[in-house]
C-alpha positions as CSV (number, residue, x, y, z in Angstrom):
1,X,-51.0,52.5,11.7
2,X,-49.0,49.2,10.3
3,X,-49.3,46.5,12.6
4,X,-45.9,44.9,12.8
5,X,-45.7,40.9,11.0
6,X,-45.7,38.2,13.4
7,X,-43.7,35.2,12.9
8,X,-44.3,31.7,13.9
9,X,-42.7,30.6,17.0
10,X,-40.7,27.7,14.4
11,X,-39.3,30.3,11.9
12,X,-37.6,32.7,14.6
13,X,-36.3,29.2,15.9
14,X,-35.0,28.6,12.9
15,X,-33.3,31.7,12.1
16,X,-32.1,32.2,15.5
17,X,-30.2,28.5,14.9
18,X,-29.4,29.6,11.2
19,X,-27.6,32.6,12.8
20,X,-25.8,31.1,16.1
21,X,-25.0,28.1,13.4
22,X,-23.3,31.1,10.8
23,X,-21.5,32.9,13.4
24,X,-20.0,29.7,15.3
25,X,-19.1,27.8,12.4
26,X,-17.0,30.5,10.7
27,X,-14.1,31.0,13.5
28,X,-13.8,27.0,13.5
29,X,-13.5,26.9,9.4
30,X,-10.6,29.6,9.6
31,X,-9.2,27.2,12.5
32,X,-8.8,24.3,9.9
33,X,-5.7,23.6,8.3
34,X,-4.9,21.3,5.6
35,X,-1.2,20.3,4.7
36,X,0.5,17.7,2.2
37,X,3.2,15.6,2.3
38,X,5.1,13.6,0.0
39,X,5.0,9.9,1.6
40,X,7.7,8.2,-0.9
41,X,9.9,11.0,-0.8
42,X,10.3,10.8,2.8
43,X,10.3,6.8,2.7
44,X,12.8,6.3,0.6
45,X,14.9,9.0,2.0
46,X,14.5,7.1,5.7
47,X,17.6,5.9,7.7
48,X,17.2,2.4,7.1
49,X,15.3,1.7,4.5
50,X,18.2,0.6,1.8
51,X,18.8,-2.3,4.6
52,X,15.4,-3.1,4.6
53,X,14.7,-2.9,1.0
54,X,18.1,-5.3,0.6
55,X,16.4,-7.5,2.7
56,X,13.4,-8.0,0.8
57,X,15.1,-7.6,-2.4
58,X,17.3,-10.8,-1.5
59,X,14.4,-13.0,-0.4
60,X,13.2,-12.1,-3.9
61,X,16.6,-13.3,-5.3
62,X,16.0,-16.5,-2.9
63,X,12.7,-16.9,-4.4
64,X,13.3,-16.6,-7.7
65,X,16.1,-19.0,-8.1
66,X,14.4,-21.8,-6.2
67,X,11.3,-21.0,-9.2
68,X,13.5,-21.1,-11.7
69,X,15.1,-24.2,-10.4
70,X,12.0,-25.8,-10.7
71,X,10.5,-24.5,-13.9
72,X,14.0,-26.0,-15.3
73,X,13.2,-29.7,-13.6
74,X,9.9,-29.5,-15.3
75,X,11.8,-28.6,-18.7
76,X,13.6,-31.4,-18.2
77,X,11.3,-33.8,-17.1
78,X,8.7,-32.6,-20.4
79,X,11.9,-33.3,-22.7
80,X,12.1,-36.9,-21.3
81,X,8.6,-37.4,-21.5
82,X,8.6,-36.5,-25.2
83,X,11.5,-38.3,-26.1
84,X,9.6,-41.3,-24.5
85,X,6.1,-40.9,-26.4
86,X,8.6,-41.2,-30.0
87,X,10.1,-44.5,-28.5
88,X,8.7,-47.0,-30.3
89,X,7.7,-49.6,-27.9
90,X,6.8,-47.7,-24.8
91,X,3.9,-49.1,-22.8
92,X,1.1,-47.0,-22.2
93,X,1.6,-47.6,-18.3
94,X,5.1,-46.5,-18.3
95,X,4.1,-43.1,-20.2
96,X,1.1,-42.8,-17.8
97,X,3.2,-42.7,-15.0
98,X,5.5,-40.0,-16.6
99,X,2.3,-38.0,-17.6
100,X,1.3,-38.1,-13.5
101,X,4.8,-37.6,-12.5
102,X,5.0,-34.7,-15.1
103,X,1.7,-32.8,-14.2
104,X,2.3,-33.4,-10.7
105,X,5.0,-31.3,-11.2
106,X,3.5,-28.9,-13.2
107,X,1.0,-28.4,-9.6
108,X,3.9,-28.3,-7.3
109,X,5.5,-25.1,-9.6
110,X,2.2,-23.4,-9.9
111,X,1.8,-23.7,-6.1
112,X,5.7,-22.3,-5.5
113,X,4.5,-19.5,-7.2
114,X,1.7,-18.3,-5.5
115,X,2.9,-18.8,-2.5
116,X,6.1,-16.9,-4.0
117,X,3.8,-14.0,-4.1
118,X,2.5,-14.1,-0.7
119,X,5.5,-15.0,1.1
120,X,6.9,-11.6,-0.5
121,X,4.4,-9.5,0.0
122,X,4.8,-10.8,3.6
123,X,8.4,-10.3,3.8
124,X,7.7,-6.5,2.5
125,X,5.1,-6.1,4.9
126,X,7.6,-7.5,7.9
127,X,10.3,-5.5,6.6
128,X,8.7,-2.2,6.0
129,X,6.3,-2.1,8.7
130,X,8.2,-0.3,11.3
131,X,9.2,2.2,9.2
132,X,5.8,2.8,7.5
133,X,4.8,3.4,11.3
134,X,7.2,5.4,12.3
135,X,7.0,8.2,9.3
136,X,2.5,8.2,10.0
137,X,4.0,8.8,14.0
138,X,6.5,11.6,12.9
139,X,3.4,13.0,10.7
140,X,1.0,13.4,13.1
141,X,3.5,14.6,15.8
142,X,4.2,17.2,12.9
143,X,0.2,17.6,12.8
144,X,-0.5,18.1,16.0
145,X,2.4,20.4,16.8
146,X,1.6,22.8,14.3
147,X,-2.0,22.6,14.0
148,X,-3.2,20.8,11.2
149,X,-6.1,19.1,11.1
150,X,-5.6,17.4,7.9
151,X,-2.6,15.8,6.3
152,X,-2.7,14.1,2.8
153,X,-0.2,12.4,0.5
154,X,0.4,14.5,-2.6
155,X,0.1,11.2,-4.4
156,X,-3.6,11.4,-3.6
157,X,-4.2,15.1,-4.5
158,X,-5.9,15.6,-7.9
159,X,-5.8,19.4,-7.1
160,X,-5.3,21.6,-3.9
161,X,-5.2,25.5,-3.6
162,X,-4.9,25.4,-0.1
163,X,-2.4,23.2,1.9
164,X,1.5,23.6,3.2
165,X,3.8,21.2,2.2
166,X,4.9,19.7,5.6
167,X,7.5,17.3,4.0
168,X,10.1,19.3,4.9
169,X,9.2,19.3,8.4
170,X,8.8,15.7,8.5
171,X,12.4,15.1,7.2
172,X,13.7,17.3,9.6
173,X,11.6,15.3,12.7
174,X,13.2,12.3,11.6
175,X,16.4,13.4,10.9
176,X,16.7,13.3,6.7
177,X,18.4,15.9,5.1
């Protein structure tokens, strides 16, 4: 007669969890959905956005003259220095000064232009903002109603065999044909 084998009390634990943890977790894996969309495409396709994009395009223009403005000052004020330092009979002082005067200028440009940078990336952030908040809205209203649980930019995806394209379904939520 064959006695039957006894298992510890910890290994039936464990395979009872193994098994409750096999059978529960495969209806909520089939319940997952993933879905893509392509985040420019509807951007730039936004009612809206060529206003806003004009917006920041001219505060660039704005920008850029008022650089330009002052990198031709300092052209100027480098050609006078110059034509000073050949003129026999300049005091040292008087060149000095110029020298100050012309690297002081030379500080106020390189500062214009930093702040050139941030003040647009400000103005791009001001500008765009809504919209940028709107179209994650309109995705994860699109999400939710259809139920996906993750959405992902295509320009992120290296690879996907799985996914629906839910652009479509964005563009129609906010109205882009």
């Amino acid at each position: 007669m064959k006695t039957a084998t006894r298992y510890p009390f910890p290994v039936k634990l464990f395979a009872f969890c193994f098994l409750l943890f096999a059978f529960c977790i495969q209806p909520c894996a089939a319940q997952t959905k993933f879905g893509h969309v392509d985040y420019s495409e509807i951007m730039k396709n936004m009612p809206g956005i060529d206003s806003a994009q004009t917006v920041v395009s001219n505060y660039y223009a704005e920008l850029q003259t008022i650089g330009e403005q002052m990198a031709k000052e300092v052209k100027e004020k480098e050609t006078a220095y110059e034509k000073l330092m050949n003129t026999p009979g300049t005091s040292n002082a008087i060149l000095k000064i110029r020298q100050d005067e012309l690297a002081s200028m030379y500080k106020r440009f390189q500062e214009f232009s930093q702040s050139a940078e941030g003040d647009l990336r400000d103005k791009q952030l001001e500008v765009l903002e809504p919209f940028q908040k709107r179209l994650l809205d309109t995705i994860k209203k699109v999400a939710k109603a259809h139920n996906y649980s993750y959405v992902f930019d295509i320009s992120t995806l290296l690879f996907s065999s799985v996914g629906d394209d839910l652009t479509s379904k964005v563009k129609a939520e906010l109205g882009i044909k």
